[in-house]
C-alpha positions, 0 to 999 in steps of 0.5 A: 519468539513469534513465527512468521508464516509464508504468507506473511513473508510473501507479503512482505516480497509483495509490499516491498515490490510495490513501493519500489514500483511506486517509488519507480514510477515517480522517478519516471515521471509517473509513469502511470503503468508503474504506479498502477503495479505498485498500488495493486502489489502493495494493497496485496502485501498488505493483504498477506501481511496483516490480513484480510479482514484487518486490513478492511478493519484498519481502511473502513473505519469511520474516523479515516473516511476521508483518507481511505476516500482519498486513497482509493479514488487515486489509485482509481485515477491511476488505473483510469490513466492519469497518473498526473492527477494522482500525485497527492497520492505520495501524500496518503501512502505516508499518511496510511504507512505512518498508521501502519508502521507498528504492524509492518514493524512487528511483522519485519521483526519475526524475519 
């Protein structure tokens, strides 16, 4: 059986706070402080989850410019106060999750 380190499972804490908080923020009408938490813990979780240098392999490859592009620039229009704007970032949180997922479900499976 593979263990799973305390990183891994603060990570996993982290990343599930975030997308509550996300999930939070667009109930209230995204409400731009909730959203801006949830990005920052997510990116973190994701972070502790997988790692550092997998987690800036999996953003920066050159098929996924575009998305990672999109992504970052809506959390960007979050923290600068315009949650409205950045509503397509619902979209690109499935889109990123959904490449995700084997990993995320790996790590969940060592618990």
């Amino acid at each position: 059986m593979i263990e799973i380190t305390d990183l891994q499972k603060i990570g996993i804490g982290l990343a599930g706070f975030g997308i509550s908080f996300l999930f939070l923020g667009m109930l209230l009408l995204f409400d731009k402080g909730l959203l801006a938490i949830g990005n920052i813990l997510f990116i973190a979780g994701l972070g502790c989850v997988i790692g550092v240098e997998r987690t800036l392999r999996f953003f920066f490859q050159r098929h996924k410019v575009k998305g990672t592009t999109a992504f970052f620039g809506g959390i960007v229009i979050v923290l600068l106060g315009f949650p409205i704007i950045a509503c397509h970032e619902l979209w690109l949180h499935f889109s990123v999750a959904s490449s995700l997922l084997p990993s995320i479900f790996l790590a969940v499976c060592r618990f």
